[in-house]
C-alpha positions in Angstrom: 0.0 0.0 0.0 1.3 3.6 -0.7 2.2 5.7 2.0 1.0 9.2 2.1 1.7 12.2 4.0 3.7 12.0 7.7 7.6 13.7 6.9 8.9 15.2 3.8 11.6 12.9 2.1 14.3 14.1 0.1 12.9 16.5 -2.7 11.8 14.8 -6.3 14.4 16.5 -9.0 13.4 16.7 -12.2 16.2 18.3 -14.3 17.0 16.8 -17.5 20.0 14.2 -16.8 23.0 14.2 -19.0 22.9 10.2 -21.2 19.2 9.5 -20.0 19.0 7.6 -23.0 21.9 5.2 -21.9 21.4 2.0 -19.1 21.4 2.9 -15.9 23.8 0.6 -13.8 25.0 0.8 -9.9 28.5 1.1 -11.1 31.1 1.3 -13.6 32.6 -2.0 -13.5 28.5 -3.8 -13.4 28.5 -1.9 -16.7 31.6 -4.0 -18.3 29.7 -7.1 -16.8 26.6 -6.2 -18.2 28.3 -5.7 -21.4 30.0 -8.9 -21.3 27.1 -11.3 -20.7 24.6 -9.0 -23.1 27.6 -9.7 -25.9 28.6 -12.6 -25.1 32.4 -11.6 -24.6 34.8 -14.1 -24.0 38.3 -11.9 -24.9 38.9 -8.1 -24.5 42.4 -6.6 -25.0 42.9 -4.0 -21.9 45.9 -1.4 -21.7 48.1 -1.9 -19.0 47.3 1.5 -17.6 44.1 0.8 -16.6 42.0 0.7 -12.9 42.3 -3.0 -11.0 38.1 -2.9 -10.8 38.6 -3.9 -15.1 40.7 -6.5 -14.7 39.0 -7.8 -11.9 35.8 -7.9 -13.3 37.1 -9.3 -16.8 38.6 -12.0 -14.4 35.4 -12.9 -12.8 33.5 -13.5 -16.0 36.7 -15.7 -17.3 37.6 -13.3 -20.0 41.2 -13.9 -22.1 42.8 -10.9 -21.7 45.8 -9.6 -23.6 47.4 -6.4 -22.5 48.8 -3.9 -24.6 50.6 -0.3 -24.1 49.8 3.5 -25.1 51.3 5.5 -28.1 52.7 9.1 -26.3 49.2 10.9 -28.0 47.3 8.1 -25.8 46.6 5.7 -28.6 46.8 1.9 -28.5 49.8 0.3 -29.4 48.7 -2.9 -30.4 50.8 -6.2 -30.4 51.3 -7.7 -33.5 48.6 -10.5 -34.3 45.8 -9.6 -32.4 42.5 -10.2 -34.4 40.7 -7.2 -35.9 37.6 -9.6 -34.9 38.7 -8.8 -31.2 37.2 -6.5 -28.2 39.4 -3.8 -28.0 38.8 -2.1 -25.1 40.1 1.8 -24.9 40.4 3.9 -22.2 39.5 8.3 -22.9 42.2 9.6 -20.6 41.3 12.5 -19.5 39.1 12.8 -22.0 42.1 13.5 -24.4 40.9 10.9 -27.2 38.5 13.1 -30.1 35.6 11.8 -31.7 37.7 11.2 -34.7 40.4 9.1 -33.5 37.8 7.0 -31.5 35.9 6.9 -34.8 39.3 6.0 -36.7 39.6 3.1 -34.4 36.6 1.3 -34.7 36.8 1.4 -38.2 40.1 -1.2 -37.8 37.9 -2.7 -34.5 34.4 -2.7 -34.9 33.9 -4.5 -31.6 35.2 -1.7 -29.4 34.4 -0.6 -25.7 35.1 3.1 -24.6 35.7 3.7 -21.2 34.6 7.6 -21.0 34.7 6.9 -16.9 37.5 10.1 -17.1 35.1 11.8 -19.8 31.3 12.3 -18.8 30.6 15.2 -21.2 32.2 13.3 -24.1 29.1 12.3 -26.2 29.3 8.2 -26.8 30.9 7.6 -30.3 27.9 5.8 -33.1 28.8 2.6 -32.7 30.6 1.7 -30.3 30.1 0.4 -26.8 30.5 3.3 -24.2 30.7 3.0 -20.0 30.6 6.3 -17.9 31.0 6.3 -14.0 28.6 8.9 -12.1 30.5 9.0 -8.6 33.9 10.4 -10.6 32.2 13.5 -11.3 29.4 14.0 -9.1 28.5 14.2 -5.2 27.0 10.2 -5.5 27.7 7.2 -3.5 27.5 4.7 -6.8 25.8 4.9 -10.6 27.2 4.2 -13.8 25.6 4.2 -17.5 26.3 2.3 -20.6 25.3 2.5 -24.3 24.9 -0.5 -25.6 22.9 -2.7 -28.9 21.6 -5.3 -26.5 20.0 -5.6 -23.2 20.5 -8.6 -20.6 16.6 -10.7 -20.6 16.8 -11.5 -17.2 15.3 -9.0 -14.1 17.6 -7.1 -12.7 17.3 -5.9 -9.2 17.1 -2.3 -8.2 20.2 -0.9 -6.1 19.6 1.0 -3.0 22.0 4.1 -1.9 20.7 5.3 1.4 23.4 3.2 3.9 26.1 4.3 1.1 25.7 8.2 1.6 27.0 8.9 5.3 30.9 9.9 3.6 29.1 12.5 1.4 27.0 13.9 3.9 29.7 14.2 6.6 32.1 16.2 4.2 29.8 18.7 3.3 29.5 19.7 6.9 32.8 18.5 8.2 36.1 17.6 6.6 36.9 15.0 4.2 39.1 13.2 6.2 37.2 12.2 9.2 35.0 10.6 6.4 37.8 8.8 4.0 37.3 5.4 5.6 34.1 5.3 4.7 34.8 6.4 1.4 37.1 3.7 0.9 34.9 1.1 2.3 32.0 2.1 -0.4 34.6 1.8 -3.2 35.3 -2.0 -1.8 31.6 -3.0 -1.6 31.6 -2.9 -5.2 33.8 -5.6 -5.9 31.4 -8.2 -4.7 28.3 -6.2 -5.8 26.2 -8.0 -8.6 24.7 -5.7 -11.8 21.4 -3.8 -10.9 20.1 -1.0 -11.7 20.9 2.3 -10.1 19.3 3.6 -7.4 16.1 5.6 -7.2 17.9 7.6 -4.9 21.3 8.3 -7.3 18.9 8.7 -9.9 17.0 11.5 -8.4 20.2 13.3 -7.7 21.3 13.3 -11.1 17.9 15.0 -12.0 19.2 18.0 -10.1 22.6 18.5 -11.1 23.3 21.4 -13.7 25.1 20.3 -16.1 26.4 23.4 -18.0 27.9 24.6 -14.5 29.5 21.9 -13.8 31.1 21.0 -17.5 31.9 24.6 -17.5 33.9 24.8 -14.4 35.8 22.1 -15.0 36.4 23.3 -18.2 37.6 27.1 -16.8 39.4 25.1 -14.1 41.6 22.7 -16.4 42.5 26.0 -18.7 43.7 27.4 -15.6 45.9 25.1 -14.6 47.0 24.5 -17.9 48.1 28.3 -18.4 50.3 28.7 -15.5 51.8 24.8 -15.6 51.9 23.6 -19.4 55.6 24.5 -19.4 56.6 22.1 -16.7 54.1 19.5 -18.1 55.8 16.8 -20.3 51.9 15.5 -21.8 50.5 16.5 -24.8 47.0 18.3 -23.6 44.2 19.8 -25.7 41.6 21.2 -23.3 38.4 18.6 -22.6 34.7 19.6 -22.2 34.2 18.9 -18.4 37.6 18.2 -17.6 37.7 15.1 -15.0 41.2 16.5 -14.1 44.4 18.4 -15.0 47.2 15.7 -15.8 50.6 16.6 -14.7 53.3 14.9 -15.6 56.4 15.3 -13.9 59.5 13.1 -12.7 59.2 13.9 -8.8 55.5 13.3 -8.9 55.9 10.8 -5.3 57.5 14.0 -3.5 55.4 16.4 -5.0 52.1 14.5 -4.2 52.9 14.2 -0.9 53.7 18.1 -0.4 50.5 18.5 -1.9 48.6 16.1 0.8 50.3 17.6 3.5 48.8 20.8 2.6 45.3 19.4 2.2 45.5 19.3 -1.6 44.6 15.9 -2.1 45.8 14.2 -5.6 45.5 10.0 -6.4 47.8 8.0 -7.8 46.0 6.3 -10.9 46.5 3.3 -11.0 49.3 2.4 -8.0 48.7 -1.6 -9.0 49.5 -0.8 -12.6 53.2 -0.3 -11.5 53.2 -4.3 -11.2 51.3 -5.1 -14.0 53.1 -3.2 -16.7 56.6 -4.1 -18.1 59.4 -2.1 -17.1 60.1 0.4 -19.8 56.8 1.0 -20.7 54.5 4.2 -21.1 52.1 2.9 -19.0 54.2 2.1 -16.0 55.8 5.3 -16.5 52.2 7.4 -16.2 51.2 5.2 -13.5 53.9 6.3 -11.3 55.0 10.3 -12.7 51.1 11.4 -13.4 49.5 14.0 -11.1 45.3 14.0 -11.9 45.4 17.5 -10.1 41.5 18.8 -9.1 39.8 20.9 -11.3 36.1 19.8 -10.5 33.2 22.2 -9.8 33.6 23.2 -6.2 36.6 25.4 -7.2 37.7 28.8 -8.3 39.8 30.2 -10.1 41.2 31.8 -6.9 41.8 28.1 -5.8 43.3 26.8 -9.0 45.6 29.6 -9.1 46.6 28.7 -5.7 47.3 24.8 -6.2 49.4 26.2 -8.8 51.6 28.1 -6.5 52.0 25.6 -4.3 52.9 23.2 -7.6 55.6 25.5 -9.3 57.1 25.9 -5.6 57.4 22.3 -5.0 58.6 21.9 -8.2 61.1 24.6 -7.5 59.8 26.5 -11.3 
């Protein structure tokens, strides 16, 4: 029976969301398994620079993987032999990758998977198979949405958020790091999560978001950043819609990170476990472990990317 009246829930947002038309998943690597059994995948080649949660998932389904590296403009370098018939799957870093060499690329590998999880405001490429994680960009505890040809036939159960959204609560009344536990305990539950369907409750929040202001200031952000550090930046960089953050490479990344932490300005290493994974000698080790993803997202300023710049260039001693 429905309930109605007694107290007022969370408000109903209704706010046109950014991919409505795409599956709506409970998180980004659910969407890789959903692709996989809707496809009927057996073998995906992965780069080597790539987040554990892909492999892992690849692994629990039984996929044959291959691995292969990145070109210095973020392209696949592909070993020699591997079937044009095979799942490639690539990776937008940064959302550096255009329309056109994504389009380029399926035209040699028409079975190809784009990973814009570091590119929600990248449209998905006609054709192709395209995942995007919600929590990366926006204040949710989970969510993730593929394009996709085909749809699983079984019922798939509904996710629920509420126990998930304590860490996102907390930190907008107190500070992050009283909450960063329980942060990283949300990130683990996913690992033994099966595929639903998002939750009402994520849902409804992407209702409200606006879109423009946040592409925007991610947009203003990255430029900023990019103006005051692009000559102490060894990457290649062209300027993203909705940047998911400023990459800076540099050879005393470790030291620099950790000045940066110690200051409250708080920067990942993506992917630590890739530094195991990858051969020695190869691009992909070396962005694992000399790649800043410096904040640019849109609680911040210009005012406060001007000042992680300072601290940056002093670190860096530029």
């Amino acid at each position: 029976m429905r309930e109605i009246g007694g107290y007022i829930e969370l408000d109903t947002y209704r706010l046109p969301m950014l991919h409505e038309a795409a599956i709506a998943l409970n998180c980004g690597r659910n969407a890789l398994a959903y692709l996989i059994e809707a496809q009927g995948i057996r073998s995906i080649a992965l780069p080597y620079y790539i987040c554990d949660s892909v492999i892992d998932t690849c692994r629990k389904y039984g996929i044959d993987l291959s691995f292969y590296d990145l070109s210095a403009d973020w392209l696949p370098l592909l070993p020699t032999g591997i079937c044009h018939d095979a799942w490639l799957y690539l990776v937008n870093y940064f959302g550096q990758l255009t329309t056109g060499a994504i389009e380029e690329i399926r035209t040699s590998f028409p079975k190809l998977i784009v990973d814009n999880t570091q590119a929600y405001f990248a449209g998905p490429t006609p054709g192709t198979h395209t995942i995007y994680s919600c929590r990366k960009f926006f204040g949710v505890a989970d969510g993730a949405l593929l394009y996709t040809d085909k749809r699983i036939s079984r019922n798939i159960p509904a996710d629920e958020s509420y126990q998930r959204m304590l860490f996102l609560l907390g930190r907008k009344e107190r500070n992050a790091s009283e909450f960063y536990g329980q942060y990283v305990h949300n990130n683990e539950l996913f690992a033994s999560e099966p595929i639903k369907s998002m939750s009402r409750l994520t849902s409804n929040l992407l209702h409200g978001i606006d879109y423009d202001f946040v592409c925007s200031s991610r947009s203003e952000n990255f430029l900023c950043l990019h103006e005051r550090l692009a000559a102490a930046n060894r990457l290649p960089l062209s300027a993203p819609a909705g940047a998911f953050a400023y990459p800076l490479y540099c050879r005393a990344a470790a030291s620099v990170r950790q000045q940066l932490i110690d200051r409250k300005i708080y920067v990942p290493q993506l992917w630590p476990e890739v530094v195991s994974l990858a051969p020695a000698g190869s691009r992909a080790r070396d962005y694992a472990e000399h790649i800043l993803p410096l904040p640019v997202d849109q609680r911040y300023t210009k005012s406060d990317m001007l000042y992680v710049a300072d601290m940056v260039e002093a670190f860096l001693g530029v």
